[in-house]
C-alpha positions as CSV (number, residue, x, y, z in Angstrom):
1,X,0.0,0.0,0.0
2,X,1.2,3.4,-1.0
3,X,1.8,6.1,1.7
4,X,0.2,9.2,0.8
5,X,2.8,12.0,0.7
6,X,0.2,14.1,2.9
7,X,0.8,11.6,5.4
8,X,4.4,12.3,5.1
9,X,4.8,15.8,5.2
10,X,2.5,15.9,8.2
11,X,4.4,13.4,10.3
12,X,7.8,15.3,9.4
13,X,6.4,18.9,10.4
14,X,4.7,16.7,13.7
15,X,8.3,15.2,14.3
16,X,9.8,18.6,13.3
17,X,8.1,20.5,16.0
18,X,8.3,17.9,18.8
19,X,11.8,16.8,18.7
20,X,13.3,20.1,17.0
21,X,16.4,17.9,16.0
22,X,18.4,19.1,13.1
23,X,18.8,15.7,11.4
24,X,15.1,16.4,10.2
25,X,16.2,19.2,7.6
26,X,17.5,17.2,5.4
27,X,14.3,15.8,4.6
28,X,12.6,18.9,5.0
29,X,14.5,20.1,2.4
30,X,14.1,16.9,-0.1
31,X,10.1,17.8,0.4
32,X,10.0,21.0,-0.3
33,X,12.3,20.6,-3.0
34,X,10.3,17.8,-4.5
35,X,7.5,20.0,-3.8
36,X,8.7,22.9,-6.0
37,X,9.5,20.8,-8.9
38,X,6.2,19.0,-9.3
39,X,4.5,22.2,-8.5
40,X,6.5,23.6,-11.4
41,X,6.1,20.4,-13.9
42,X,2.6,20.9,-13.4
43,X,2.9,24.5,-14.7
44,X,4.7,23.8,-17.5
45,X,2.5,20.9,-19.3
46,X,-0.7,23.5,-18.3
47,X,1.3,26.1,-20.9
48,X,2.8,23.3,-22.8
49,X,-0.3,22.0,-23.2
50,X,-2.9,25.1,-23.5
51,X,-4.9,23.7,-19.7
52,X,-7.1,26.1,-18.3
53,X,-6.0,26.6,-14.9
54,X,-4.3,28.7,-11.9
55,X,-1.0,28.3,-10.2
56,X,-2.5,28.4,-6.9
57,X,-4.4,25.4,-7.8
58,X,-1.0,23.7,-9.2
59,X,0.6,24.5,-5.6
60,X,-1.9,22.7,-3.8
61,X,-2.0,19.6,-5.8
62,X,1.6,19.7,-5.6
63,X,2.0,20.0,-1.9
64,X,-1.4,17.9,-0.9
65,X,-2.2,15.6,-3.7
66,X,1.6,14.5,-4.6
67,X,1.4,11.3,-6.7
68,X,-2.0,12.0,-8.1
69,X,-0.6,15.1,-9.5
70,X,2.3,12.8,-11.2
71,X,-0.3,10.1,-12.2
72,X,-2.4,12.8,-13.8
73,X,0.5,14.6,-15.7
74,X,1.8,11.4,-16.9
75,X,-1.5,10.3,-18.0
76,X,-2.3,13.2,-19.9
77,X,1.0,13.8,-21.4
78,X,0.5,10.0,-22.4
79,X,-2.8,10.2,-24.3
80,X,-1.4,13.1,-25.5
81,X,-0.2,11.6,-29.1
């Protein structure tokens, strides 16, 4: 069963604030960063593409909805052809 990166980032930030250790910053970092580029993918195949949209809702899916935003980019750029 697939862990739903919501799940994820909300047991780091949880683990983050109760244990304040530094070793969590590293993956702090790998989130955000992983973050920021789907968030930015997402962007790109709206104008690649011509999708209606807005970036706000492309930085929620991003941050929230992690591997359904990848599914659905993948899918689409898929059927594209």
């Amino acid at each position: 069963m697939m862990l739903s990166w919501t799940c994820l980032y909300l047991f780091i930030w949880v683990a983050q604030y109760h244990f304040q250790d530094l070793a969590s910053y590293p993956v702090l970092l790998w989130i955000t960063l992983t973050m920021s580029l789907v968030w930015h993918l997402r962007w790109f195949i709206r104008y690649r593409f011509s999708i209606p949209g807005h970036c706000l809702l492309d930085m929620l899916a991003a941050i929230f909805c992690n591997c359904c935003s990848l599914s659905q980019m993948a899918r689409h750029v898929f059927y594209y052809r």
